[in-house]
C-alpha positions as CSV (number, residue, x, y, z in Angstrom):
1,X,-149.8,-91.0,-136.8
2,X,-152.1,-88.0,-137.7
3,X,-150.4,-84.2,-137.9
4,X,-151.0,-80.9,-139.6
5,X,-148.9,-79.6,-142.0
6,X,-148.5,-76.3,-139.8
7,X,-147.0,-78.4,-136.8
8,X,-143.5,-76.5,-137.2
9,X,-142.6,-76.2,-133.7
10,X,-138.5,-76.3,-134.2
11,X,-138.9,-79.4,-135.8
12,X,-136.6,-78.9,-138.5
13,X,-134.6,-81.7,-139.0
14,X,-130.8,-80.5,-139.4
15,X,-128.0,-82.5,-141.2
16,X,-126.9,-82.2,-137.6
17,X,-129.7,-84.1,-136.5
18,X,-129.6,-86.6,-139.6
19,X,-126.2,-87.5,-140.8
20,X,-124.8,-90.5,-140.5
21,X,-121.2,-90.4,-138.4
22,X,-118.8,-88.8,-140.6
23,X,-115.9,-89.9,-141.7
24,X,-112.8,-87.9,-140.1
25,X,-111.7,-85.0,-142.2
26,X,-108.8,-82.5,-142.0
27,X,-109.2,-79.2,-140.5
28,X,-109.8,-76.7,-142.8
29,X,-110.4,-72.8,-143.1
30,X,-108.5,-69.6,-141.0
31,X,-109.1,-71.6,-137.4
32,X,-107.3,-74.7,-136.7
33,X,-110.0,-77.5,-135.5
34,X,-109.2,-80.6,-134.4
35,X,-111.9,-84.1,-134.7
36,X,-113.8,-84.0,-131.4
37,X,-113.5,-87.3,-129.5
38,X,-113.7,-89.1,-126.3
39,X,-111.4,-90.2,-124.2
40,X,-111.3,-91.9,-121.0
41,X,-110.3,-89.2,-118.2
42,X,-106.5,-90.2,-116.3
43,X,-108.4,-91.2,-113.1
44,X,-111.2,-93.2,-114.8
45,X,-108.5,-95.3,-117.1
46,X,-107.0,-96.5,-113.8
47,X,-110.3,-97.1,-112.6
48,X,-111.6,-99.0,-115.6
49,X,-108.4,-100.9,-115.4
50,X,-109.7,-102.4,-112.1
51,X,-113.4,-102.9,-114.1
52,X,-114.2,-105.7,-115.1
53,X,-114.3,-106.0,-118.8
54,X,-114.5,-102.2,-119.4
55,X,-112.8,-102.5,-122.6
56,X,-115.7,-104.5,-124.0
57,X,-117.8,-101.9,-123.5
58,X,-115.3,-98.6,-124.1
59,X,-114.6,-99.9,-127.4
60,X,-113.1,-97.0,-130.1
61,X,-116.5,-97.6,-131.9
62,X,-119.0,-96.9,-129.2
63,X,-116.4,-94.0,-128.1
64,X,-116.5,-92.7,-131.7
65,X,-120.5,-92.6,-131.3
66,X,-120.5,-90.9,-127.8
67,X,-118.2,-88.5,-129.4
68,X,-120.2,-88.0,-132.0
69,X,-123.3,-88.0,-130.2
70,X,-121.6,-85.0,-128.2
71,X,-120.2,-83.1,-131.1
72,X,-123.6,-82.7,-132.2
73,X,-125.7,-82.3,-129.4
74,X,-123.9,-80.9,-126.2
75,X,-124.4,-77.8,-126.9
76,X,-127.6,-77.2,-127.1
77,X,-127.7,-79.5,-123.7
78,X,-125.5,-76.3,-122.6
79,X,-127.7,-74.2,-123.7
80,X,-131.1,-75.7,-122.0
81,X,-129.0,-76.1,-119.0
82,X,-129.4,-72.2,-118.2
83,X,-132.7,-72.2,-119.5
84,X,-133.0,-74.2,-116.3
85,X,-131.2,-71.5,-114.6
86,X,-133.6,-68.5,-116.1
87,X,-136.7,-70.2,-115.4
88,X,-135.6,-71.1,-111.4
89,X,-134.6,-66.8,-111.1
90,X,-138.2,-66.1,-112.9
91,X,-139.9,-68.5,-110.3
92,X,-137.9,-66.9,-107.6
93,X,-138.9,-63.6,-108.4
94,X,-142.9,-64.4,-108.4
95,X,-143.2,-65.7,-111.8
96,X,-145.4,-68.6,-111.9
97,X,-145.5,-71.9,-114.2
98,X,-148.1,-71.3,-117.1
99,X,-149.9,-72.6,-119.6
100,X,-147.8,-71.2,-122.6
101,X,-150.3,-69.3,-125.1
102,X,-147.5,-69.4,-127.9
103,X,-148.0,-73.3,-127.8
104,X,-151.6,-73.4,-127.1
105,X,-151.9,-74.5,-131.1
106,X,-150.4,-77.7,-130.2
107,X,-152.8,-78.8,-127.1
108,X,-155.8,-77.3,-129.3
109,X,-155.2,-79.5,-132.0
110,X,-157.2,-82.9,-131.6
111,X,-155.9,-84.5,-134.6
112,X,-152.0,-85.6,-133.9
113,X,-151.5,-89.0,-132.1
114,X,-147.9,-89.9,-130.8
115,X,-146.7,-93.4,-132.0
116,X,-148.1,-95.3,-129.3
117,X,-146.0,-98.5,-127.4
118,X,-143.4,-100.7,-129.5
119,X,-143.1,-104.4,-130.0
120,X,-143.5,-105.9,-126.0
121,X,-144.7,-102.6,-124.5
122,X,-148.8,-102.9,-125.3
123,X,-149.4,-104.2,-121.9
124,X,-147.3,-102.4,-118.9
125,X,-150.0,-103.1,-116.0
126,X,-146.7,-103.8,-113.7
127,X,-143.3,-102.2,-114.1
128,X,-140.6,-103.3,-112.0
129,X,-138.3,-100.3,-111.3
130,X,-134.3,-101.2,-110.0
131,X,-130.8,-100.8,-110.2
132,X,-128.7,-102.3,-112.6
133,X,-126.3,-104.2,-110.7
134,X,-126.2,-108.2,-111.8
135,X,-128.3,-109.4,-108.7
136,X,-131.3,-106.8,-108.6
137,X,-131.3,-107.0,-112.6
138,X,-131.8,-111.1,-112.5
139,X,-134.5,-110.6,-109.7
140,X,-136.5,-108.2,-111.5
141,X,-135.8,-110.1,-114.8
142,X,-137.0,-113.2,-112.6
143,X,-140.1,-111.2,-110.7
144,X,-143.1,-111.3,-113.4
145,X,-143.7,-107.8,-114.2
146,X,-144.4,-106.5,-117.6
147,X,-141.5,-104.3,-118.0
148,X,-138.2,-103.3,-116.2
149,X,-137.2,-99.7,-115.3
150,X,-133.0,-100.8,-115.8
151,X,-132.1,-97.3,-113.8
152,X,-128.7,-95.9,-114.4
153,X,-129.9,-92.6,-113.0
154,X,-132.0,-92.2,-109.2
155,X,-131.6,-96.0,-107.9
156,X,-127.8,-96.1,-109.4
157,X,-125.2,-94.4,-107.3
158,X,-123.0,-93.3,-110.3
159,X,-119.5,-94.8,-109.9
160,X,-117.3,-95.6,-112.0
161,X,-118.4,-99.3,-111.3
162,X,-121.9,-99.0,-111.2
163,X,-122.0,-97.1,-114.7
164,X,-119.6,-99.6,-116.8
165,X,-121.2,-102.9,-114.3
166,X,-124.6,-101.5,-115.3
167,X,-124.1,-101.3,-119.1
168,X,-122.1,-105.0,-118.9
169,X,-125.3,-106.4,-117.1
170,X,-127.7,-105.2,-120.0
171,X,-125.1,-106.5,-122.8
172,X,-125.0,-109.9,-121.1
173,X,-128.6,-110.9,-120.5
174,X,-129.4,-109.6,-124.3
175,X,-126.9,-111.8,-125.3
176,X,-128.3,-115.2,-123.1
177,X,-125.3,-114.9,-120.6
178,X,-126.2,-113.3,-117.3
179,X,-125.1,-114.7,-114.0
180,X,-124.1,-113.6,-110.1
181,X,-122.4,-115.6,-107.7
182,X,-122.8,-114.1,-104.2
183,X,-120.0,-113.5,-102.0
184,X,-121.4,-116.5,-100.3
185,X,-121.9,-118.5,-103.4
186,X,-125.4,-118.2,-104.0
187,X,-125.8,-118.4,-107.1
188,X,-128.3,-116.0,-109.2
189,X,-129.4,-116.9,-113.3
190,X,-132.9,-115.7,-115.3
191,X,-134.8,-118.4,-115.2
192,X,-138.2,-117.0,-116.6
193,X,-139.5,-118.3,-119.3
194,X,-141.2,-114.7,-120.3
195,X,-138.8,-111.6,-119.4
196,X,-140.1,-108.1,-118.5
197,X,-139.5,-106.4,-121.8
198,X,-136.7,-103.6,-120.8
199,X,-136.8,-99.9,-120.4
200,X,-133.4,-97.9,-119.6
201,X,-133.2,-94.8,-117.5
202,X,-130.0,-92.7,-118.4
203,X,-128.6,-90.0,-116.0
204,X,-130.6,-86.9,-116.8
205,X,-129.6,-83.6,-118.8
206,X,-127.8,-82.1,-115.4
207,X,-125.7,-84.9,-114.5
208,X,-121.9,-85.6,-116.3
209,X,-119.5,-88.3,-116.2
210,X,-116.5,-86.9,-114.7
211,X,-114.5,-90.2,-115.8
212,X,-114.8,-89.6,-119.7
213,X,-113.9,-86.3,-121.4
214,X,-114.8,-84.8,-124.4
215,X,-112.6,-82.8,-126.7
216,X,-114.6,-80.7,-129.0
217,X,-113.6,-79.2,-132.0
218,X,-112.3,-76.4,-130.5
219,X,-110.0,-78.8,-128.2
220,X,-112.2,-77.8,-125.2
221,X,-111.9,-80.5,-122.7
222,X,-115.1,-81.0,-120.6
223,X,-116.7,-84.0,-118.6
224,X,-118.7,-86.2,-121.2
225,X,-122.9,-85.8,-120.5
226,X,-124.2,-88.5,-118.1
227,X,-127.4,-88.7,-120.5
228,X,-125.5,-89.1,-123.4
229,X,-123.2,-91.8,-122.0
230,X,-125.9,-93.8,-120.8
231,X,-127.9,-94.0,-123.4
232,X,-125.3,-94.1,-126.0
233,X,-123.3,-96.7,-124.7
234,X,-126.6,-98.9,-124.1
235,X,-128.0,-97.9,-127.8
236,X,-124.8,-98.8,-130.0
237,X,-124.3,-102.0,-128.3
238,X,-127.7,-103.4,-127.9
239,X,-130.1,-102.0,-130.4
240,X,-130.1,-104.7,-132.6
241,X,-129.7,-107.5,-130.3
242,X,-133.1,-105.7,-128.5
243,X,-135.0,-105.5,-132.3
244,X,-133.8,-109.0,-133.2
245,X,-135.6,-110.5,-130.0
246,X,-138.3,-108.8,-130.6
247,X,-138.4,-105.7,-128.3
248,X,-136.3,-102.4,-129.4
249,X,-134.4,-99.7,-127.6
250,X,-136.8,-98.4,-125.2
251,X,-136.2,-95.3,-122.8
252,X,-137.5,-93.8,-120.0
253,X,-136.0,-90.1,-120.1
254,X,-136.2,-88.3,-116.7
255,X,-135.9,-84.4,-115.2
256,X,-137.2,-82.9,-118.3
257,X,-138.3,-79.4,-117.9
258,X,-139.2,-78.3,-121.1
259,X,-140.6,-79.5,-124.5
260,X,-137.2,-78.3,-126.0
261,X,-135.5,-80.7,-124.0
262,X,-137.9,-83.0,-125.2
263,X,-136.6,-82.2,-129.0
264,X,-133.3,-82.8,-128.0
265,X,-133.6,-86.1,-126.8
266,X,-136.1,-86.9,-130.5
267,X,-133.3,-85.1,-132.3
268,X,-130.9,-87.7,-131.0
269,X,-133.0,-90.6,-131.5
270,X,-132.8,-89.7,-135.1
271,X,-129.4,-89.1,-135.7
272,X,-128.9,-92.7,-133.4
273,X,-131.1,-94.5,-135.8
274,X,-129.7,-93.1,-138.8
275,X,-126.2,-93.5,-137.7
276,X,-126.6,-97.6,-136.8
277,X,-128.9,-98.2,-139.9
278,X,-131.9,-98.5,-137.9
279,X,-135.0,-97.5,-139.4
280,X,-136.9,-94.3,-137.6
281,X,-139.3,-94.4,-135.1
282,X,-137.8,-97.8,-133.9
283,X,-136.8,-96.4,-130.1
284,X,-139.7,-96.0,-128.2
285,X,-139.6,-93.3,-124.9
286,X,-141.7,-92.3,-121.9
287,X,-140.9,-89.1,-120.1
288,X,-141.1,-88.7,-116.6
289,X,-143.0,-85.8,-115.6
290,X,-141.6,-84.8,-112.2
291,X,-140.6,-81.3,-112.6
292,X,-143.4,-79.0,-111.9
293,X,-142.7,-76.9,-115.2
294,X,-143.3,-79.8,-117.3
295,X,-146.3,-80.7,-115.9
296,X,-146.9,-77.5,-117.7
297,X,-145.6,-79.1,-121.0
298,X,-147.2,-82.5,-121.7
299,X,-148.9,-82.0,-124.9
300,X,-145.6,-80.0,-126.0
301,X,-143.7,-82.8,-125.0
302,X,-145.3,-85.6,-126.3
303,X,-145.4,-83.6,-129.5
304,X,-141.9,-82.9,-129.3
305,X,-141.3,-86.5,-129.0
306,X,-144.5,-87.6,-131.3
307,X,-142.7,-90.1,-133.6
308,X,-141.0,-91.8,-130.9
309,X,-143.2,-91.6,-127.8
310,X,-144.9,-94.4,-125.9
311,X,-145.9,-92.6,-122.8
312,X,-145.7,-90.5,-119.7
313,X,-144.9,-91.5,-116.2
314,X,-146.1,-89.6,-113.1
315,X,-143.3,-89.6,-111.1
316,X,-143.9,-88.6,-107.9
317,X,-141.4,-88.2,-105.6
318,X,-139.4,-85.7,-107.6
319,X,-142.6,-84.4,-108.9
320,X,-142.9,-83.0,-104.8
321,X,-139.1,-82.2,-104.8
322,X,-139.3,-79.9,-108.3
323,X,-142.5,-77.7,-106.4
324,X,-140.1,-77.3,-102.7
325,X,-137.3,-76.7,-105.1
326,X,-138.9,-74.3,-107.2
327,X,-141.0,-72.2,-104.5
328,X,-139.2,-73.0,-101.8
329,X,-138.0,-69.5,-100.8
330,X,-141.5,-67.8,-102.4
331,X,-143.0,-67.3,-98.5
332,X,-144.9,-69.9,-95.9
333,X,-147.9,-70.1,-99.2
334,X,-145.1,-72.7,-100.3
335,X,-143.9,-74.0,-96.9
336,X,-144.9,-78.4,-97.0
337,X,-145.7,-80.4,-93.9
338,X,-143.9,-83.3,-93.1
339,X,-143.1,-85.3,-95.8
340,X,-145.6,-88.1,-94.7
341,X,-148.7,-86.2,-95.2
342,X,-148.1,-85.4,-98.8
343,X,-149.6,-88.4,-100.2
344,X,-151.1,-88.6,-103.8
345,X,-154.6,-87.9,-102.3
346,X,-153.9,-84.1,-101.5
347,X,-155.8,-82.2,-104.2
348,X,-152.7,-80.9,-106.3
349,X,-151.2,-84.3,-106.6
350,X,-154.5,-85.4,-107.8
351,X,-154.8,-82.9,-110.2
352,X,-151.2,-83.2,-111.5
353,X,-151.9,-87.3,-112.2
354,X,-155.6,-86.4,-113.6
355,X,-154.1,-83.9,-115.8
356,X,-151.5,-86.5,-117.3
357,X,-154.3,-89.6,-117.7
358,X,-155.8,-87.3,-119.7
359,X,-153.1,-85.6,-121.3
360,X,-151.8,-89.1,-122.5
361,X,-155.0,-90.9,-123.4
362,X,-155.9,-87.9,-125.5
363,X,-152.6,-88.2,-127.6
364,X,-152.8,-92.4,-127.7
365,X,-150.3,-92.9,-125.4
366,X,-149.7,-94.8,-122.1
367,X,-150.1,-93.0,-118.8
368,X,-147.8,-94.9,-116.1
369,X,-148.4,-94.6,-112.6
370,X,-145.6,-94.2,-110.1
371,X,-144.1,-95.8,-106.9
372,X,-145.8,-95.9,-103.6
373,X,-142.6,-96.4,-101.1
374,X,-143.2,-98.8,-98.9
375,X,-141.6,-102.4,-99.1
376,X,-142.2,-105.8,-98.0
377,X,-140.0,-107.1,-95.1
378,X,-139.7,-111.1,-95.2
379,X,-138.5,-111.0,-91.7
380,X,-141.8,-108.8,-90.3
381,X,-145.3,-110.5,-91.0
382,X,-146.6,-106.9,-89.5
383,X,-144.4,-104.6,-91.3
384,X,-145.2,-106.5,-94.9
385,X,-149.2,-106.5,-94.2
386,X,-148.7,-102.9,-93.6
387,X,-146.9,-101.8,-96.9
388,X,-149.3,-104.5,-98.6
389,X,-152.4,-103.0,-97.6
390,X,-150.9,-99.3,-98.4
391,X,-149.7,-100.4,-101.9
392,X,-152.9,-101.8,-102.9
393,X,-154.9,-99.0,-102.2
394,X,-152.2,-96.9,-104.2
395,X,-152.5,-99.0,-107.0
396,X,-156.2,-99.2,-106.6
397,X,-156.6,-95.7,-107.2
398,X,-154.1,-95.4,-109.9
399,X,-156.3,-98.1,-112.0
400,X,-159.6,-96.6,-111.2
401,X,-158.3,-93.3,-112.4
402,X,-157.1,-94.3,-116.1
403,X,-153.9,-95.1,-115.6
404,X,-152.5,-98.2,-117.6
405,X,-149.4,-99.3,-115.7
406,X,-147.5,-98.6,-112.5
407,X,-144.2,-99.3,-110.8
408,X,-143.1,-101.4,-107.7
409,X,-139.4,-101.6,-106.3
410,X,-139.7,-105.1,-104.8
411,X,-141.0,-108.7,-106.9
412,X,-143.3,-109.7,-103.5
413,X,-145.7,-106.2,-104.7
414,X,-146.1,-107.8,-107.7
415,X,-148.7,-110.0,-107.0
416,X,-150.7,-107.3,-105.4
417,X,-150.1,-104.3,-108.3
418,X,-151.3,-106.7,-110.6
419,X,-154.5,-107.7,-108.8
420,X,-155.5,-103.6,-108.7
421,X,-155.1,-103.8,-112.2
422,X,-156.3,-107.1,-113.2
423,X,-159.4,-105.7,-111.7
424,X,-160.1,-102.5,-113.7
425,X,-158.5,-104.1,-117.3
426,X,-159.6,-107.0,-117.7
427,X,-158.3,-109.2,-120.6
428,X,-157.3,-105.4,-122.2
429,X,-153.8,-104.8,-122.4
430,X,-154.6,-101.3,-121.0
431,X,-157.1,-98.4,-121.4
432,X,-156.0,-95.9,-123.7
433,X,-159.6,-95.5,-124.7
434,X,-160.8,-94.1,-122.0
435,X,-160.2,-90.2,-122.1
436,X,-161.3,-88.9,-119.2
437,X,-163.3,-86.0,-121.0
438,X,-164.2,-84.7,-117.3
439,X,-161.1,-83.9,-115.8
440,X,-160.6,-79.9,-116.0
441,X,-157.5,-78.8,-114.7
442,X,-156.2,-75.2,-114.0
443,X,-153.1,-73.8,-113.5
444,X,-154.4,-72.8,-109.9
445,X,-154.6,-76.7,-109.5
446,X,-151.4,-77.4,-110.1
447,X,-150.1,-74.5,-108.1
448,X,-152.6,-75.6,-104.8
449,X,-150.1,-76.0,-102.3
450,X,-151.9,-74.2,-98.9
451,X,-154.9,-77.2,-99.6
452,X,-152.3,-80.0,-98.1
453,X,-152.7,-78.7,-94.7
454,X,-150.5,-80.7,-92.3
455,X,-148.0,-79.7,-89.8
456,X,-144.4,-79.5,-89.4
457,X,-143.5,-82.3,-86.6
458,X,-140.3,-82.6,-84.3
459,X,-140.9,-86.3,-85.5
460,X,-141.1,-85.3,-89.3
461,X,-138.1,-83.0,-88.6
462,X,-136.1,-85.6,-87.6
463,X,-137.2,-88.2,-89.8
464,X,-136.1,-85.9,-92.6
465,X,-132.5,-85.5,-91.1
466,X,-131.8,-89.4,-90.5
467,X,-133.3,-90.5,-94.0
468,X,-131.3,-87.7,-95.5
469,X,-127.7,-88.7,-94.2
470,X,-128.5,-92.3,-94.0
471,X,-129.5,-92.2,-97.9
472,X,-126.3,-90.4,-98.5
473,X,-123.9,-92.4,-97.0
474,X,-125.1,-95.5,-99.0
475,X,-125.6,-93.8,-101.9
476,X,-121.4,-92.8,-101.9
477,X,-120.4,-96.4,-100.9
478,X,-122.4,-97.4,-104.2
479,X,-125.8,-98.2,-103.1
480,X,-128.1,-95.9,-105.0
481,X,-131.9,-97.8,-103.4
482,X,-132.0,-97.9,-99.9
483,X,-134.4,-100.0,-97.6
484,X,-134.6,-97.1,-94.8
485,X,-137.1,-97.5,-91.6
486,X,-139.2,-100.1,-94.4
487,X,-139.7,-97.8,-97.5
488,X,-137.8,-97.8,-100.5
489,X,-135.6,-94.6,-100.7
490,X,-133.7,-93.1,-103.5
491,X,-131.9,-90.1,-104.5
492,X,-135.7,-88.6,-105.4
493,X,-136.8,-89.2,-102.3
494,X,-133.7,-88.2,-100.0
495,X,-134.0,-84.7,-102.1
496,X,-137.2,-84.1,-100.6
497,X,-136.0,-84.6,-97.2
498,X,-132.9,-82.3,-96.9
499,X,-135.1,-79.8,-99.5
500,X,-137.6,-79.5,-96.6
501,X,-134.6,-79.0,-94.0
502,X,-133.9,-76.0,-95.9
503,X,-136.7,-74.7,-97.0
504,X,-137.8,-75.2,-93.0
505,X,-134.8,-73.0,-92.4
506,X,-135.1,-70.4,-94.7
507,X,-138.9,-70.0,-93.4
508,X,-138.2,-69.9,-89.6
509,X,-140.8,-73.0,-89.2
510,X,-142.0,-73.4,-85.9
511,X,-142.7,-77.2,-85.0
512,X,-146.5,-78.3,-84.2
513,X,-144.6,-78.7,-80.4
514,X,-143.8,-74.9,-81.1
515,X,-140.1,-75.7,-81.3
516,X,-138.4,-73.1,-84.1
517,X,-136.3,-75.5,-86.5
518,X,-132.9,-73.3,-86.7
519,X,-129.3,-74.4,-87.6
520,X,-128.6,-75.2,-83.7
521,X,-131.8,-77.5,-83.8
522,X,-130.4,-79.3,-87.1
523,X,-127.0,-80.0,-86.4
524,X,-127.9,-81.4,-82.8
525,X,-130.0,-84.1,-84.7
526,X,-127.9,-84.6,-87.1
527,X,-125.1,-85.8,-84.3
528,X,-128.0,-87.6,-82.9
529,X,-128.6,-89.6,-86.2
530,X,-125.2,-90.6,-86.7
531,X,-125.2,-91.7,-83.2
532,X,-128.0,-94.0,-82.9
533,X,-126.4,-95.8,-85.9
534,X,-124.1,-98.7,-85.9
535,X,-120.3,-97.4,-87.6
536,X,-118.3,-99.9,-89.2
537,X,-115.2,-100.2,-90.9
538,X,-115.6,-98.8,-94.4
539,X,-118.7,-96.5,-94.0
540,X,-119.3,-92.8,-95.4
541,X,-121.3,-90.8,-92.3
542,X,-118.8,-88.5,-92.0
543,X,-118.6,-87.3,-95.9
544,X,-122.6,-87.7,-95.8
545,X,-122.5,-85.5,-93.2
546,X,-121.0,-82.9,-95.1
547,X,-123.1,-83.5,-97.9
548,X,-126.1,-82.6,-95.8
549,X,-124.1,-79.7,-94.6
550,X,-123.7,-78.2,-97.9
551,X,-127.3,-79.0,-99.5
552,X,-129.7,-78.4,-96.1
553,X,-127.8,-76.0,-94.0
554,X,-126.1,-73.3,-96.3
555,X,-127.8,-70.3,-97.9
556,X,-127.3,-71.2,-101.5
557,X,-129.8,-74.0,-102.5
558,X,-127.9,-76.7,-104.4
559,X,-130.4,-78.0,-107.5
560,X,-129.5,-81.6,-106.8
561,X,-127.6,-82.8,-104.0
562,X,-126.0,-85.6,-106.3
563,X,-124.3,-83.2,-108.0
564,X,-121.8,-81.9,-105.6
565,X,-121.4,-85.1,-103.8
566,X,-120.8,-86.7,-107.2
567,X,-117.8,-84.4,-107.7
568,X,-116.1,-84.2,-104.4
569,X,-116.8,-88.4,-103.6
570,X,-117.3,-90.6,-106.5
């Protein structure tokens, strides 16, 4: 890796940032202190009683390393948290994105290089992205792609279950001894003789897990990070199980909005690496750019994260949520069109992947492409040569643009993702090389939202309200990826929908049919969702109903709908 001397942008390693866990020592000085720890929250002990082999995973140690991971950095995770606030008042109040000119020194600079992919991440032409649940992990670790997205964060509903099942599924199959008997005795196992080499996705910076608390030093009680949970609990038990077969601790780290938060998560990595005895620059990560203020950021971010970095991903669907979220009270300049016509072919979607090919290739790292939707049905011939012909071309387009991977959410796109890329790479494990020296991007490209077009349909209106509360209601019985009307929805891609329900709202939008979309008009489909759908014993409609209620329907704009349904439901 190649930097300047100069390249001081707050990356001053603390002893914070470098110690190795301390050893516990008595409070000392004019305020009593007490040893922050973690603990395991009243209602989550008797719900990890009920969890299988919880205490494998909640060990003292690994709890002594989330609570040191928290004493250290939750914080400053407070304290980027309402940067987040400041920045969504600024944009509210006409303040645009930017270019930043205080860190213009960083993109200027041709000479620094991040540290480019880790043992088993050169080639990452297909990446399979699922939850982490014991079936869907042995079918993607059983389905040929490159890499595996193991999501803890927008294909995971976070229960109690799901979080401590997810991290026993990830210590198992590094360990040889993953298996899944069905309820009706199929039985799954990884067969492959070649696995896709793992990449976790924790909760991001915004999320918490209600069922552990942290005690600071202060004895302040507060719910534990979801980010730091995730990724802690993954990194202390499997880090050198992943290095001794040959991989390492790979991330993908998602929601980011800033470079700083991108120096938080490096400042992490290096107090984790010290702290286990691992040697720097061993975890590898790839930021998902879906928030329209990092878009903003990449070179800052990949700097940020220089000595660890791999690559960016252009994740799409909360790349379109992050813009409606952001301007979606800024006037009709802002208002979308259905949710359809926003494909990756409208000019500032093009620009926003452009940029990052570019961004990445520039900086010697990996440009990932992201998810087209639609899914295979096995049942439907018609249906399945439909979302094969519409992935294809998506993945066609990726490749020809620079990109040197791309995800899929079912093993049967595979085959085709592969071809796309097969075709433009060759024998080459990617094409990092090429730098795509004639992409020119402006702010005003990234900010092109009235070049869409489209319309506002009675259909798209009420597609948007069924997806919503059908998403929602399996998302709180545990089902965090959804096959919905044959695409593949998550909690990204629910967000745009009820996002556009209020943003619709808060316009006065007038249907192409010239019908004015107002609360009446909303809560009569809503009744008409819910009633075209089969109800059976067990099923959540009623609380996803209020969910909707809440996030689409009142005046104050909720930043993620998973948030309050997480507290009230799970």
């Amino acid at each position: 890796m190649n930097t300047t001397p100069t390249m001081t942008l707050e990356r001053e390693r603390t002893d914070a940032a470098s110690a190795r866990l301390p050893e516990p020592k008595p409070a000392t000085g004019s305020f009593q202190t007490v040893e922050p720890r973690i603990e395991i929250a009243r209602s989550g002990a008797e719900r990890a009683a009920s969890v299988d082999r919880a205490d494998e995973i909640l060990t003292p140690e690994a709890l002594a390393f989330l609570a040191a991971l928290h004493d250290r950095f939750a914080g400053t995770r407070h304290e980027l948290l309402a940067e987040r606030l400041k920045t969504r008042v600024d944009a509210a109040n006409g303040r645009d994105p930017r270019f930043m000119p205080e860190t213009a020194w960083i993109r200027d600079d041709a000479s620094w290089r991040v540290a480019g992919p880790g043992p088993g991440l050169e080639d990452r032409r297909v990446e399979i992205t699922g939850p982490t649940d014991r079936k869907m992990a042995i079918n993607a670790l059983n389905s040929g792609a490159k890499v595996w997205l193991a999501d803890q964060e927008d294909a995971t509903s976070p229960t109690w279950e799901n979080v401590i099942g997810g991290q026993t599924t990830l210590f198992d199959f590094l360990r040889g001894d993953l298996s899944y008997t069905s309820p009706e005795g199929k039985e799954y196992r990884v067969t492959a003789s070649e696995t896709p080499t793992i990449v976790m996705r924790p909760r991001g910076w915004h999320l918490v897990e209600k069922h552990l608390t942290f005690h600071d030093r202060a004895g302040r009680a507060m719910h534990a990070s979801g980010s730091l949970v995730d990724f802690g609990l993954y990194f202390f038990h499997n880090a050198q199980a992943l290095i001794a077969a040959g991989r390492g601790p790979y991330f993908y780290l998602p929601k980011l909005e800033s470079h700083r938060e991108a120096k938080l998560w490096n400042d992490i990595f290096v107090f984790s690496q010290n702290a286990l005895g691992i040697p720097q620059g061993t975890i590898r990560a790839t930021v998902l750019i879906e928030t329209i203020q990092a878009a903003f950021q990449m070179d800052e971010i990949l700097y940020e994260l220089r000595d660890h970095c791999a690559g960016l991903n252009a994740g799409r669907w909360d790349y379109i949520f992050s813009i409606v979220k952001t301007f979606r009270s800024r006037g009709r300049r802002w208002v979308f069109p259905d949710r359809k016509a926003i494909t990756m072919t409208v000019p500032f979607m093009r620009a926003y992947t452009e940029l990052l090919v570019q961004t990445c290739h520039k900086r010697g790292a990996h440009a990932i492409g992201g998810m087209s939707a639609f899914i295979p049905n096995r049942r439907d011939p018609e249906v399945t040569e439909r979302a094969l012909t519409a992935v294809s071309a998506d993945k066609r387009r990726e490749a020809g643009d620079g990109f040197d991977g791309t995800w899929v959410a079912h093993p049967d796109l595979i085959p085709t993702a592969r071809a796309e890329f097969d075709a433009v790479l060759g024998d080459r494990p990617n094409q990092v090389d090429r730098l795509r020296d004639d992409v020119q991007v402006t702010a005003a490209d990234l900010l092109d939202i009235p070049s869409i077009g489209g319309e506002v349909t009675e259909a798209g209106v009420r597609d948007n309200v069924s997806i919503a509360i059908r998403y929602v209601e399996s998302w709180l019985r545990g089902t965090g990826a959804a096959a919905i009307d044959n695409l593949m929805e998550d909690a990204a891609t629910a967000e745009i929908s009820r996002s556009q329900i209020w943003q619709w709202l808060d316009n006065n939008t007038v249907t192409a049919e010239g019908t004015r979309i107002d609360q009446t008009s909303i809560v009569r489909l809503m009744a008409e969702a819910v009633a075209a759908l089969p109800r059976f014993e067990g099923d959540r409609f009623d609380d996803a109903i209020s969910v909707f209620r809440t996030v689409a329907l009142e005046p104050e704009f909720p930043t993620f709908l998973t948030v309050g349904a997480y507290a009230r439901f799970l």
